[in-house]
C-alpha distance (Angstrom), angle and dihedral (degrees) to the residues before:
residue distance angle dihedral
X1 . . .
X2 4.28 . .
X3 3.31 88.0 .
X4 4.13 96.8 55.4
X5 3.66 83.7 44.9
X6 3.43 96.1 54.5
X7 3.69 88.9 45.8
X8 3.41 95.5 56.1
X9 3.76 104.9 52.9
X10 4.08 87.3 48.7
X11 3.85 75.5 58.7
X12 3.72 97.3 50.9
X13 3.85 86.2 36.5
X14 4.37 87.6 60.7
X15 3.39 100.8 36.0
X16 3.93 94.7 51.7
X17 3.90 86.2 46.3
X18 3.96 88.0 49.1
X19 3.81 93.4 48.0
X20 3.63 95.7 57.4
X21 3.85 88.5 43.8
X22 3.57 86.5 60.6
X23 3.85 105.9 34.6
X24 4.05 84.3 71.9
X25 3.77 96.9 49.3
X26 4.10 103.4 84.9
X27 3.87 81.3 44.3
X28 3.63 113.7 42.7
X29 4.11 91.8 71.1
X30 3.86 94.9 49.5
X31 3.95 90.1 50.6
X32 3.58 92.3 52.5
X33 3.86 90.3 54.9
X34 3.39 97.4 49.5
X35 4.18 88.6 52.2
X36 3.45 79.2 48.4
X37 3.98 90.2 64.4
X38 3.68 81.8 -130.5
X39 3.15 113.8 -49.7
X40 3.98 107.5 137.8
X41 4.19 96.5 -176.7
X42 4.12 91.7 45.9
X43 4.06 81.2 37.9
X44 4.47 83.7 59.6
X45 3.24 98.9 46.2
X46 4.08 94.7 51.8
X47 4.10 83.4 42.2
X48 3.20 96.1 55.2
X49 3.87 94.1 50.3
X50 3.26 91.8 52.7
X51 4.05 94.3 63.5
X52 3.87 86.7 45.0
X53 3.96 88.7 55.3
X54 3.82 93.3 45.6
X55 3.91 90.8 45.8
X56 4.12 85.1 48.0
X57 3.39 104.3 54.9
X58 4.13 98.6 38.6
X59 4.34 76.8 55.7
X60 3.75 82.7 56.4
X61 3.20 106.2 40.3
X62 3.60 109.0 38.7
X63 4.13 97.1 80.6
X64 3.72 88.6 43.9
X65 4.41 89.3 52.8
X66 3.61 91.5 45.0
X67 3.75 94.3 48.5
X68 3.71 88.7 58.2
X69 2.87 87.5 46.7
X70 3.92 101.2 55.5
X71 4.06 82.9 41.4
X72 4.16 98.2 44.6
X73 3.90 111.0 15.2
X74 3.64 132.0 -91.0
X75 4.04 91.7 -101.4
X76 3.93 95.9 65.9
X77 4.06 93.2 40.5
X78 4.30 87.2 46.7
X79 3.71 96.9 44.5
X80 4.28 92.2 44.9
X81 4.13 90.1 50.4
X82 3.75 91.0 45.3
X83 4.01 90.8 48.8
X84 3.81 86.1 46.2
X85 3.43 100.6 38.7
X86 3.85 83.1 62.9
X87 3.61 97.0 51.1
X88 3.67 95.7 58.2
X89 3.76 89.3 48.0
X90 3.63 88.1 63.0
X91 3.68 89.4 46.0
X92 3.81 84.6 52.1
X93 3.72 89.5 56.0
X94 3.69 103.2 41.4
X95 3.90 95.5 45.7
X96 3.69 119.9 131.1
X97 3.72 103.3 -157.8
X98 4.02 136.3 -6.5
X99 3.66 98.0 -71.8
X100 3.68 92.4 61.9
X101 3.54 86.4 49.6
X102 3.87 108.1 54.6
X103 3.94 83.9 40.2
X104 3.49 79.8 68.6
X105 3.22 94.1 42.0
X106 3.77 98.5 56.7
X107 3.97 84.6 45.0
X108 3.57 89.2 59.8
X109 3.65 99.0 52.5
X110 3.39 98.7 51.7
X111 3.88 93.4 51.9
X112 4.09 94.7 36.6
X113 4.50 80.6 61.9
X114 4.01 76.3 73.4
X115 4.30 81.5 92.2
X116 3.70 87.6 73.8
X117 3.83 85.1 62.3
X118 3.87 89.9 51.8
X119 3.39 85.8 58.8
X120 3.34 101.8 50.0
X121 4.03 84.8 47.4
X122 3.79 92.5 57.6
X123 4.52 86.7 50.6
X124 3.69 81.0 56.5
X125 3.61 106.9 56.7
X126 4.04 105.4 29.6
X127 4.00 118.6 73.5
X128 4.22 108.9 -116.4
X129 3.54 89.5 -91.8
X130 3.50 107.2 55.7
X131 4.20 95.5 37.2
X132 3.96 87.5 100.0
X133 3.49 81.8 64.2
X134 3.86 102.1 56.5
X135 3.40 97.7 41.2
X136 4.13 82.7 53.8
X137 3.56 79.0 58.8
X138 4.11 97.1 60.4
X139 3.70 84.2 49.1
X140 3.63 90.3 61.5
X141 3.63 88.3 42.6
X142 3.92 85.9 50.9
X143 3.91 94.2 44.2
X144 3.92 95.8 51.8
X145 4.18 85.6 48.3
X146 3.51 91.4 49.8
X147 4.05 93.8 45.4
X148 3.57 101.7 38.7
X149 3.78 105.8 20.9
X150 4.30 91.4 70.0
X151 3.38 90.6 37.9
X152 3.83 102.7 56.4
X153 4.13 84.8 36.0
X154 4.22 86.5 65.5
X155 3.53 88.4 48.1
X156 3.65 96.3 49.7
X157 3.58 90.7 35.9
X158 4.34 90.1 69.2
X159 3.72 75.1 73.3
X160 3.49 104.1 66.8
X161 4.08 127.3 -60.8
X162 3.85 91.4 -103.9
X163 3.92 94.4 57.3
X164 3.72 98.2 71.4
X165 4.24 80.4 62.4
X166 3.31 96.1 55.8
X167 3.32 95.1 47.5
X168 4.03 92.4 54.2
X169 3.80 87.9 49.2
X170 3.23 85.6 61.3
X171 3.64 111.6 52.0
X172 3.45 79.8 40.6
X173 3.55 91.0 63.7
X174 3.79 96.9 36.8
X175 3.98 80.5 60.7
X176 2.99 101.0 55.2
X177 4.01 93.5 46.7
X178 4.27 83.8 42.2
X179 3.76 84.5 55.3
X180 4.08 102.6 41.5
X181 4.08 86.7 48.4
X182 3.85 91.8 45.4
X183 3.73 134.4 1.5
X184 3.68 108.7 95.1
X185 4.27 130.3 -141.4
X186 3.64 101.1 -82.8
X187 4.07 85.0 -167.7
X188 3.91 123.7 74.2
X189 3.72 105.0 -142.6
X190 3.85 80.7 -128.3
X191 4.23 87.6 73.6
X192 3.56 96.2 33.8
X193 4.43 109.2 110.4
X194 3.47 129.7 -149.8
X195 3.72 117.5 -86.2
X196 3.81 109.3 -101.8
X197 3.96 109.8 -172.3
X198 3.97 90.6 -168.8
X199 3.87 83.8 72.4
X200 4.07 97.4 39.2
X201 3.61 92.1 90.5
X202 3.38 137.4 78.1
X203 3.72 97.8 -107.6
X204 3.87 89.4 44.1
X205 3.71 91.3 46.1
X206 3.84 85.6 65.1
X207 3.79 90.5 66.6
X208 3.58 85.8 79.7
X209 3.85 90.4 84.5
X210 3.57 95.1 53.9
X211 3.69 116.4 134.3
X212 3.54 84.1 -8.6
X213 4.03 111.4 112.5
X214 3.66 100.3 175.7
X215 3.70 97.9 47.5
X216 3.92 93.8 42.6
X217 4.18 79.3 50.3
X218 3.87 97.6 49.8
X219 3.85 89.0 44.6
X220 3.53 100.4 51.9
X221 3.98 88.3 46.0
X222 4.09 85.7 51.9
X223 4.32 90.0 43.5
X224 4.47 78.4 66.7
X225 3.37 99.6 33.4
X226 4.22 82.2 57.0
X227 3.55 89.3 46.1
X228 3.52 98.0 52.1
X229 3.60 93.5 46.0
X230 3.92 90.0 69.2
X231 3.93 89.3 61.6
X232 3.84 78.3 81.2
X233 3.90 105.2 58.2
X234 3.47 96.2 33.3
X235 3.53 105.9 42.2
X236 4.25 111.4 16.5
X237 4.00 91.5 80.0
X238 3.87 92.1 52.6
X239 3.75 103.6 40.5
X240 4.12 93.9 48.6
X241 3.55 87.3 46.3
X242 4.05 92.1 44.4
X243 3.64 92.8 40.8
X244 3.49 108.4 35.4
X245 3.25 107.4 12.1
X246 3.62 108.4 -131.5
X247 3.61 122.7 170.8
X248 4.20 117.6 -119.5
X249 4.45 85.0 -93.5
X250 3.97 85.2 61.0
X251 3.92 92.7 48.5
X252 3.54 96.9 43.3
X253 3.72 94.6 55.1
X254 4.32 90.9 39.4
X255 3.86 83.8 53.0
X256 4.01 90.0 45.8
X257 3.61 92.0 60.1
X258 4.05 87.5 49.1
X259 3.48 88.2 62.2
X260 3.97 96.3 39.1
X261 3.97 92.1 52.7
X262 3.72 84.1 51.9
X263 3.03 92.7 56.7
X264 3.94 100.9 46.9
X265 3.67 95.4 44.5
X266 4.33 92.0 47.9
X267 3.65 89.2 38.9
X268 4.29 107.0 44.7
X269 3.90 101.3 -2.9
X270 4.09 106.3 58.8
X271 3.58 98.0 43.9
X272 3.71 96.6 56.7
X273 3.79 97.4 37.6
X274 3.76 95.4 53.3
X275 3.86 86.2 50.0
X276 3.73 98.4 53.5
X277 3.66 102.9 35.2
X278 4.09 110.4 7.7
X279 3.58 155.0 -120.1
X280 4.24 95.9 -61.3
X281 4.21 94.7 42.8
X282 3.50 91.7 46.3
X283 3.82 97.1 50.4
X284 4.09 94.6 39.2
X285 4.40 87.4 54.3
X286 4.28 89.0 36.6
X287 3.97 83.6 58.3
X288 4.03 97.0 42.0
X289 3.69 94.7 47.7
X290 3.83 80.2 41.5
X291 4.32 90.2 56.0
X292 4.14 81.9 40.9
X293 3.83 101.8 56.5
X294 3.67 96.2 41.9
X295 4.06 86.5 47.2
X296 3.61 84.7 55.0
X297 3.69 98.7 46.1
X298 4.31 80.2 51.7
X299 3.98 97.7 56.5
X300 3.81 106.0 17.1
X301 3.98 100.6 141.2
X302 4.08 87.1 -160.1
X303 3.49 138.4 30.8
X304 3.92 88.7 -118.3
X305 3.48 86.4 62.9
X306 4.13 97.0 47.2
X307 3.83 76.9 53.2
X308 3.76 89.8 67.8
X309 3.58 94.7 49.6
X310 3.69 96.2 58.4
X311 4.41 79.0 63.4
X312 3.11 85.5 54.5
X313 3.95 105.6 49.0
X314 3.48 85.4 46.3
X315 3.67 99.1 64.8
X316 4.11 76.0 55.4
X317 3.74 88.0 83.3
X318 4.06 86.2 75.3
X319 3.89 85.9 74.4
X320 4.22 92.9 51.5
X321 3.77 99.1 58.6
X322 4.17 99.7 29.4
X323 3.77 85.9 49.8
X324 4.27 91.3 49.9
X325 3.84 89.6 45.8
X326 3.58 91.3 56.1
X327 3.61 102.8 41.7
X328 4.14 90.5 52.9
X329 3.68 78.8 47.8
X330 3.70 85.8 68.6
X331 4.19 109.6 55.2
X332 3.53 132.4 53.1
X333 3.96 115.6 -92.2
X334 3.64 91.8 -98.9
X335 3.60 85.7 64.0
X336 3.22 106.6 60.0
X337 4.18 91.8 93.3
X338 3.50 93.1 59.5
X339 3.74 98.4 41.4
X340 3.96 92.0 58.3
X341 3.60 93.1 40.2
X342 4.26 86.1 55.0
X343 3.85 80.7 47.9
X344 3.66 89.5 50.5
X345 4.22 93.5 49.9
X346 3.90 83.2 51.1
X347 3.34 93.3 55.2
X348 3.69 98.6 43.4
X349 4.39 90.4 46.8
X350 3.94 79.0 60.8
X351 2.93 101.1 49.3
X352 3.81 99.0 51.4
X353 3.46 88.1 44.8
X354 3.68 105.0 37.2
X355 3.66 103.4 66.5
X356 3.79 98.3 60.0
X357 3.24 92.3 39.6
X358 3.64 94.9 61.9
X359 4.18 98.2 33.2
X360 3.69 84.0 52.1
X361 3.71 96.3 57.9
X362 3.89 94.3 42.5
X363 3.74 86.9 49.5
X364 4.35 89.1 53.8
X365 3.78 94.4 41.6
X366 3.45 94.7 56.5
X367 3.60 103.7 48.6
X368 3.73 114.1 105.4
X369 3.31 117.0 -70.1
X370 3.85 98.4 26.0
X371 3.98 105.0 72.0
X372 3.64 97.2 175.4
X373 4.49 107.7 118.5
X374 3.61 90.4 165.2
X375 3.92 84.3 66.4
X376 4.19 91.6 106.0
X377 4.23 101.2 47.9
X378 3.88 82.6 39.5
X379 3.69 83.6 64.7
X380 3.35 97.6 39.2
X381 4.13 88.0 54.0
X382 3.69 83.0 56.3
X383 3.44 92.8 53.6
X384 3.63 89.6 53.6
X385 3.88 95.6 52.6
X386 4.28 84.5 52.7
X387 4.19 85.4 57.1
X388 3.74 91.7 45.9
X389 4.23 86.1 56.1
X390 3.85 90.8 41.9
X391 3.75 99.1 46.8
X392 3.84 93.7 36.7
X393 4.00 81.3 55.4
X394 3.91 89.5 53.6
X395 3.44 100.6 42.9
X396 3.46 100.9 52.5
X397 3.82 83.5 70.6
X398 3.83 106.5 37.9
X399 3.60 120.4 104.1
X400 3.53 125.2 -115.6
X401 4.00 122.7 -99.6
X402 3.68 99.5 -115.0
X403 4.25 95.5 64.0
């Protein structure tokens, strides 16, 4: 019973910390034009630095949270991102011109790496077996963020471009209050290890892997898996508006049912799946109906059929939360900080890199002469079929849960 409890206030804890992520995303472009004075192609350029600055400092600050993490507890590290994650909301909202606001932008990522540490909670409180299963839960936490947080930030964002801000800063806040009043140390001090600064970095976080073949497998399948996840931010909008042509009402309801088959497959697929067949089945299929929905999103003739593909990608989310299960699976519990925090530099080195990689290759296979739009999620299916070779490699050799 303490140990659903504890689950479900790291739960709260996310999905608070994803809504106010995504309350400032419908808003965060407009506000930039208008400190642009207008200027929408100036406006890009400064828009699109501000992702790469985000993605930049949550790759350098993720090994140095989950250190502390590993050396302090997860509830200190989760409670001080939450409070400053709040802070530079409000700096967000209050600032004059663009400086101000991709200070607060850098801020931001460096405190938002704090979902590394979430992570690292959820290794700590579930039994080997069942870890597939809380880290399903995060998605869910993740899915709800990504559906409702955008959603209630247009609303709020009729109000003014500045309210959506003030709204984050203060769910931000009400986490962190939520979490001081509630969420319990996940961490005896018995487990904790001393704080190492050589390996708070994300060159030293890499050390991890060391002498370690089926981690350093499983992580180099997850580094592609991250960068083919940001074929679907950067490019989605573009291509279905390119190929199809739908209007922004058709791509806001094609990205709603992203989110909702997220949510369905994190929330009542994973669990089950894990439990009937395992951690390695249930990553190998996540991947292949990974490589399948972003080969469908490549050559669908219709939008009907791009439709199916987002079912498809969906069921994609097995690979995610088998994949963390079995990694946490492979270092001692006072290495789960630094393992998420590796994780978290992964993530952020795809995400820097990610986003040109795919705009570029939209922008090349559309010039004349090569017709081919699909060009970006038919790399990213490649991609996929790389992890499936990589992880197949790793789990040949990992050792089952129950030794």
């Amino acid at each position: 019973m303490r140990r659903r409890a504890a689950l479900a206030f790291i739960f709260v804890t996310v999905l608070l910390d994803m809504l106010a992520v995504g309350l400032i995303a419908p808003v965060l472009a407009p506000l930039v034009v208008r400190f642009q004075g207008g200027d929408t192609a100036r406006a890009a350029e400064i828009y699109g630095a501000a992702f790469t600055l985000f993605a930049a400092m949550q790759f350098l600050a993720a090994p140095v949270l989950g250190a502390l993490s590993d050396r302090f507890g997860r509830r200190p590290v989760i409670l001080l991102s939450n409070l400053g994650l709040g802070l530079e909301y409000i700096v967000m909202a209050l600032a004059p011109n663009i400086t101000w606001l991709l200070v607060g932008r850098v801020l931001s990522g460096m405190t938002s790496a704090s979902i590394s540490v979430a992570g690292a909670y959820v290794a700590d409180v579930t039994p080997e077996r069942e870890r597939a299963a809380g880290f399903a839960m995060l998605g869910t936490a993740f899915g709800v963020g990504f559906v409702l947080g955008p959603a209630l930030g247009g609303l709020l964002g009729a109000f003014g471009p500045r309210v959506p801000f003030w709204v984050a800063a203060a769910l931000s806040l009400l986490n962190a209050t939520y979490g001081l009043l509630v969420l319990p140390e996940s961490l005896p001090r018995e487990r904790r290890a001393a704080m190492a600064w050589r390996r708070a970095h994300p060159v030293g976080a890499l050390a991890i892997v060391r002498g370690r073949p089926v981690l350093r497998g499983l992580a180099a399948m997850m580094f592609l898996r991250h960068v083919a996840h940001a074929a679907l931010p950067s490019t989605f909008v573009l291509y279905a508006t390119y190929r199809f042509g739908w209007d922004a009402k058709a791509v806001g309801l094609a990205l709603s049912g992203v989110g909702v088959g997220s949510l369905v497959v994190q929330g009542a697929v994973v669990a089950p799946v894990v439990r009937r067949f395992g951690e390695v089945p249930a990553v190998l299929w996540g991947l292949a109906f990974g490589a399948a929905g972003f080969a469908t999103y490549g050559l669908a003739p219709t939008g009907l059929v791009f439709c199916g593909g987002i079912v498809l990608l969906s069921l994609w989310g097995l690979s995610w939360a088998a994949s963390q299960g079995l990694m946490t699976q492979q270092v001692d519990a006072t290495e789960q900080g630094r393992l998420q925090g590796l994780d978290g530099s992964l993530r952020g080195v795809a995400d820097l890199i990610g986003p040109g990689l795919f705009t570029l290759t939209f922008a090349q296979f559309i010039a004349p002469g090569r017709d081919l739009p699909g060009a970006p999620f038919l790399l990213a299916a490649l991609l996929q079929l790389a992890a499936i070779t990589l992880a197949w490699r790793a789990v040949r050799r990992a050792r089952p849960a129950s030794e």
